[in-house]
N, C-alpha and C positions, 0 to 999 in steps of 0.2 A: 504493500500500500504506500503511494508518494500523501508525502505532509497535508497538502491540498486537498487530497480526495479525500478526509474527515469528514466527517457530516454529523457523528452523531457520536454521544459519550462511548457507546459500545466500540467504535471505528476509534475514539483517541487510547482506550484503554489496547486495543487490538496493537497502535503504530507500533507502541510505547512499550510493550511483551515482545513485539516483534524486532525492533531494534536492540532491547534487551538494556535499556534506560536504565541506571541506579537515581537518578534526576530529572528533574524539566524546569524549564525555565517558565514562570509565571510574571506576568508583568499588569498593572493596570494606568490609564491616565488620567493624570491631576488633573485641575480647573486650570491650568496652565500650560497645559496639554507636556506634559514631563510623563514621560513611563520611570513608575514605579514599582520594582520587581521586585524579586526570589526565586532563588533553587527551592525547589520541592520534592523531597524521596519520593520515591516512586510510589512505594506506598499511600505516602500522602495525596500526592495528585489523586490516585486513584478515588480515594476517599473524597474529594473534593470534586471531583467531577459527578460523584453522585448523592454526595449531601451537601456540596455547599462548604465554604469557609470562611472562616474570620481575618479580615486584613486591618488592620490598625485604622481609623478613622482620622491622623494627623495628618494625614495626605492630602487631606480633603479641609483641612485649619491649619497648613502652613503656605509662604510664598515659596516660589522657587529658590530661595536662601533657607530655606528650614527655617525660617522666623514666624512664631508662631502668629496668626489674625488675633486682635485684639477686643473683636468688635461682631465677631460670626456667633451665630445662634446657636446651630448645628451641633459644633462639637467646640473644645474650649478648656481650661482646666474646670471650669465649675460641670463638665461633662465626664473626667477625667480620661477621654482619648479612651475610650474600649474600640473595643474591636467591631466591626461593623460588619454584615453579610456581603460576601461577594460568592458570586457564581464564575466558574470557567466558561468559554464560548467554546466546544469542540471545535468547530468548522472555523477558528480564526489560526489554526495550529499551522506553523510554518518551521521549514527548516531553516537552523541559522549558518549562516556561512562560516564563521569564524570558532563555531561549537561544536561537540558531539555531541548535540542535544536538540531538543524542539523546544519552541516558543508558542506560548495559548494566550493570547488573551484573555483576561476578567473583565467582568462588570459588576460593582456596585449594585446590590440586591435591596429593597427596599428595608429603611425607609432612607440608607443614605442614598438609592436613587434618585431622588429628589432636587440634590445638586451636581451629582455626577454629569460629566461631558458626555461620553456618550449615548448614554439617558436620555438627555436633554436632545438629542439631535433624534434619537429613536421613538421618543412621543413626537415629534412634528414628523416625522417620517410615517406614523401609524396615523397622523392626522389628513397627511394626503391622502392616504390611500383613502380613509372613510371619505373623502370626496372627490373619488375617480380616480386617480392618479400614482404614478409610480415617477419617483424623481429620480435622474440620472447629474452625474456631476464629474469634474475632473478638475483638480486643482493644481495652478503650476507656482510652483516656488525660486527663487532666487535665492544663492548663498554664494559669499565670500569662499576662498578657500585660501590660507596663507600656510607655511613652510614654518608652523608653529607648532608649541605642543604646552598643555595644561599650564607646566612648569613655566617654559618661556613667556608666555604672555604675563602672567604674575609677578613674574623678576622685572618685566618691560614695564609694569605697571599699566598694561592695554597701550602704550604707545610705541611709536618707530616698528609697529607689526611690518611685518614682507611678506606681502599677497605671493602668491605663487605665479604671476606673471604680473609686468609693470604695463601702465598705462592704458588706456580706453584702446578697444581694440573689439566691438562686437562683432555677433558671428565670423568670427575668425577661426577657419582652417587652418590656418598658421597657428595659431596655440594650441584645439585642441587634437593637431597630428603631433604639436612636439611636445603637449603634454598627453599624450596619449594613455600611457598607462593609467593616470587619474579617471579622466571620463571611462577608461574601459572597467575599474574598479567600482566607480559609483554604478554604471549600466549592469556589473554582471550581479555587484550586491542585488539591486533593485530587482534583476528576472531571478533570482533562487529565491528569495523573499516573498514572490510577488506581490512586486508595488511598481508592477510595468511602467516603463518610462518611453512616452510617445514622443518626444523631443529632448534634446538636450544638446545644449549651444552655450557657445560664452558668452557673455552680455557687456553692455558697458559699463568699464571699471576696472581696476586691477584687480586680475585671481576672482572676479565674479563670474558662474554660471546659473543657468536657467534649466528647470526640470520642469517640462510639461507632462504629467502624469496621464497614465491613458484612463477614460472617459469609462464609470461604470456604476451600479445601484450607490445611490447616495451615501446608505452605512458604509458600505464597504468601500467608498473612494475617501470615508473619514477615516476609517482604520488603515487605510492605506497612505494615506499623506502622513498621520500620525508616525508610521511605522517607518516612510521613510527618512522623517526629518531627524526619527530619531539612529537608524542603522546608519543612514549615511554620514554621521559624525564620529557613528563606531568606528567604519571604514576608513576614514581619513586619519582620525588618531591613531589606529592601528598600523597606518602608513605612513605617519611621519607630519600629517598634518592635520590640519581645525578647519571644519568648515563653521560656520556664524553663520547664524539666520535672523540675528536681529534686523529689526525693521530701519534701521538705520547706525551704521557703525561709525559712518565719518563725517564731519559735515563737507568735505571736500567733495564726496559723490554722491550720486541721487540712489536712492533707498533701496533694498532686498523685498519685491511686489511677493503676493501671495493671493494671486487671482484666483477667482472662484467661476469655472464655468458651468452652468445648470440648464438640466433641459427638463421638462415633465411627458410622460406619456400618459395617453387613457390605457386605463385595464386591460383593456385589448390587443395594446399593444402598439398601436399608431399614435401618431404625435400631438399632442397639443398645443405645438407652438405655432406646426405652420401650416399655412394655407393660403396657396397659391394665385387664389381672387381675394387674399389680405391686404388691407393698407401695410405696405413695406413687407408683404408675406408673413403676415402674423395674422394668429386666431384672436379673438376677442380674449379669451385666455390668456396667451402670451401679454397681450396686452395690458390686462390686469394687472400681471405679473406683477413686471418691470411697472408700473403704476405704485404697489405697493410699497415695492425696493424703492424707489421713490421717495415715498410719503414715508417709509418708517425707518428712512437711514441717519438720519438726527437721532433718534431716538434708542435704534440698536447699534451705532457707531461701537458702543464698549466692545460688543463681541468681536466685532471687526479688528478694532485697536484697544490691546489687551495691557499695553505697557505705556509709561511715560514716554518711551523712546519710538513708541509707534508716532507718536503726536511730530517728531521731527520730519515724519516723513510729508505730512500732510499739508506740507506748503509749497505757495507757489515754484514752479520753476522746478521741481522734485518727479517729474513724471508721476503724480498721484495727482489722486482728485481732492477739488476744496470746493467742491460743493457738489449736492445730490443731482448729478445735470444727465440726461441721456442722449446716444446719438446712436447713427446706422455707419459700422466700422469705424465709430470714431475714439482715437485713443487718448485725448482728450477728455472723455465724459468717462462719470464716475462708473454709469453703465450704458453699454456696449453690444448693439445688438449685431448678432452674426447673422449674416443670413445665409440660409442655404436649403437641401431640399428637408425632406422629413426627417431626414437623419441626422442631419447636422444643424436643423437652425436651432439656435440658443442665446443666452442671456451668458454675456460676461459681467461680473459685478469685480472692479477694477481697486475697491476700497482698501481691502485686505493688505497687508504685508507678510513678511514669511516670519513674523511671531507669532502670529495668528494660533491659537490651538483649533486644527482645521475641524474638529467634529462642532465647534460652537461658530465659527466662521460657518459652516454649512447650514445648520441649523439657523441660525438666522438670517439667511437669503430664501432659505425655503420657507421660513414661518413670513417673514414679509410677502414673499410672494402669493401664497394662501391667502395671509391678509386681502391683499389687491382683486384676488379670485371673490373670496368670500362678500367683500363689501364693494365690489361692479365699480371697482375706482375706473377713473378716464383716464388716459395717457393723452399728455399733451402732443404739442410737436416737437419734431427731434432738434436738439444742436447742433447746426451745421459750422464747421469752421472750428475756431482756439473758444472750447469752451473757459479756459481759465478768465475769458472776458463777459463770461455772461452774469449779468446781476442777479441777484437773488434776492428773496425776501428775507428778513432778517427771523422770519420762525423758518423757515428752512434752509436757514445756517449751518452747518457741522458743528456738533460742540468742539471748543481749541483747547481743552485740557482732559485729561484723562479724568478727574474729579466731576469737571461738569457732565463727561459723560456717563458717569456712574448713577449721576443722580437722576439727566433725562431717564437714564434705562428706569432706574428703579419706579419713577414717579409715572412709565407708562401702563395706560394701562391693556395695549395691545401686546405689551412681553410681557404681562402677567399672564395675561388670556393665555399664551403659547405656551411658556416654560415653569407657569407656576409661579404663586408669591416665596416658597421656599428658595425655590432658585434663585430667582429675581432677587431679592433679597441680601443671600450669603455672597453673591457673583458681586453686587453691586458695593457691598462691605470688603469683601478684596480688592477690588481696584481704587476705594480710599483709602485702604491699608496700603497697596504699593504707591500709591503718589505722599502720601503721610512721610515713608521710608526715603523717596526724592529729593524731599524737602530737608532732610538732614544734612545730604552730601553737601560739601563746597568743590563744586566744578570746575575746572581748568578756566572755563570762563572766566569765572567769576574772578579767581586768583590775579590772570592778564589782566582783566579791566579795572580791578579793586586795587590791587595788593597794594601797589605805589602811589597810584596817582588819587584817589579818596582821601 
């Protein structure tokens, strides 16, 4: 039996006797989109795959620094961090490349489902379907990759880094045939993992590349962006280098995008985006869509932009969008209609960068766009031309700090509707826990422009 053809606890119990495993690798991800893992004797997996296990709940009430939330409801010292239900997903079982082992994915069993990521992306994903629909999606990411390791960036203090090739230089042949070994390591990680990769190109920027991931049911193009933002830094560290997927590492260059493309079908199986006697080959559906994404990208920005550092990217002159504006292939607006036949027409939603944790990046383009479905919104006309010149009203603004967007989110009441007041809630109390932590640092900035001359 290969890893993939899993399907069902009996089939993971079967690989796992048949490979003759003393371990397996169990992994789940934070609201930060970090996998959080363990070795599990075989024994144990076993047992877990058919009753279920207890995974510490701190996962789920710390930041990415292990500092614990000071302000979550959830879990907390007045909760004392017990152990919370998590389930194995047999059919997420993959071989790892660097192991003699397999990798399963977990989820969060209630009631910490509630705030869990994947969770959150699998109720709007059960909400499509209750109205027709099966969503498809493919997310492409950008990362830095420099000729660093753990150690060295620490010593460097994150500065004087050495990208692994110097200067702007996109889709160039010329670096990735003489860096070849690299992209063939990130391509061949990515097909034994599967987390297919339908493009991959260098971009502009030093040591920056672009993964266009291939195009597949929504859960499974989040576990899969997931999977690879996190193997592909295995890969590189185990090679001598770092890849960064911050939303923005320098101000010298324009930002690491983490685009979200989505399409919906009907049940049946044909499309619901296009049709061919459409205004610009769109159904009134599609239409709605992109209407909703729209109307509720002020308001779900947080999901999108999940750090302080995402916010650098979202200004002018940055190749991102600054304001909720739409057009027909234009790269320009914040979203992006493609057009093409059944199969291909779709919704790029351009907001995202590659911090994003893509299972809540997904889930909120797909609950917006429901929105837009469910409430018959209108789509205006498109942006032709440098949308960065188009005015806006000032309620359809982007919020400009990661706080203000915490608070849109929390005070909506369309991301309640979708994700729950629990979610809503604990998601919007970490991201004033991470700008709270911001505010402490003293910045390079601040040191140049203060130190002396104040």
């Amino acid at each position: 039996m290969e890893p993939r053809d899993v399907q069902t606890i009996e089939d993971a119990i079967a690989i796992v006797e048949e490979l003759e495993l003393t371990h397996v690798k169990v992994g789940v991800f934070d609201i930060d989109g970090i996998m959080r893992g363990k070795y599990m004797s075989r024994d144990k997996f076993i047992s877990s795959l058919k009753k279920g296990f207890g995974f510490c709940d701190v996962v789920l009430g710390w930041d990415s620094d292990d500092q614990l939330y000071d302000n979550v409801k959830f879990t907390g010292w007045h909760t004392g961090y017990p152990d919370a239900p998590a389930r194995i997903i047999p059919e997420s079982c993959r071989e790892l490349p660097f192991e003699d082992t397999l990798l399963f994915l977990a989820e969060f069993a209630s009631p910490a489902d509630t705030i869990g990521p994947r969770a959150a992306l699998r109720r709007v994903v059960e909400k499509a379907k209750s109205m027709g629909f099966r969503a498809f999606a493919a997310v492409e990411l950008e990362f830095f990759v420099f000729t660093e390791t753990p150690d060295s960036v620490r010593e460097k203090g994150y500065r004087n880094l050495e990208p692994v090739a110097p200067g702007n230089f996109g889709y160039s042949v010329l670096r990735n045939s003489t860096h070849s070994e690299l992209y063939e390591m990130v391509l061949r990680t990515a097909e034994i993992m599967d987390t297919p990769i339908e493009g991959l190109h260098e971009e502009t920027g030093p040591g920056v590349l672009e993964a266009a991931l291939a195009v597949d049911e929504i859960l499974s193009a989040g576990d899969k962006a997931a999977l690879f933002k996190t193997f592909t830094k295995v890969a590189c560290q185990k090679a001598g280098y770092m890849a960064a997927f911050m939303a923005k590492w320098s101000e010298k260059y324009p930002g690491q995008s983490g685009h979200i493309h989505m399409s919906l079908q009907n049940l049946d199986g044909t499309s619901a985006f296009y049709d061919e006697s459409g205004r610009y080959t769109m159904t009134k559906t599609m239409e709605q869509f992109v209407a909703g994404c729209q109307a509720l990208m002020p308001q779900m920005l947080v999901m999108l932009a999940p750090t302080v550092n995402s916010f650098t990217r979202l200004v002018p002159g940055a190749w991102a969008p600054t304001s909720p504006t739409w057009g027909l292939e234009n790269r320009t607006t914040a979203l992006r209609v493609i057009q093409g036949g059944p199969s291909s027409q779709r919704l790029e939603h351009r907001v995202g960068a590659a911090d994003i944790n893509p299972y809540l990046g997904l889930a909120a383009v797909l609950a917006c766009g429901l929105y837009g479905i469910e409430n018959e919104l209108i789509l205006g006309e498109p942006v032709h031309g440098n949308a960065y010149e188009t005015k806006v009203s000032d309620e359809c603004k982007l919020p400009s700090t990661l706080t203000e967007a915490a608070d849109m989110f929390e005070s909506s009441s369309a991301a309640r509707e979708a994700f729950g007041d629990a979610f809503v809630e604990h998601f919007a109390a970490s991201r004033r826990w991470e700008e709270r932590e911001f505010r402490k640092a003293v910045t390079d900035w601040e040191l140049k422009r203060y130190f002396e001359i104040i």
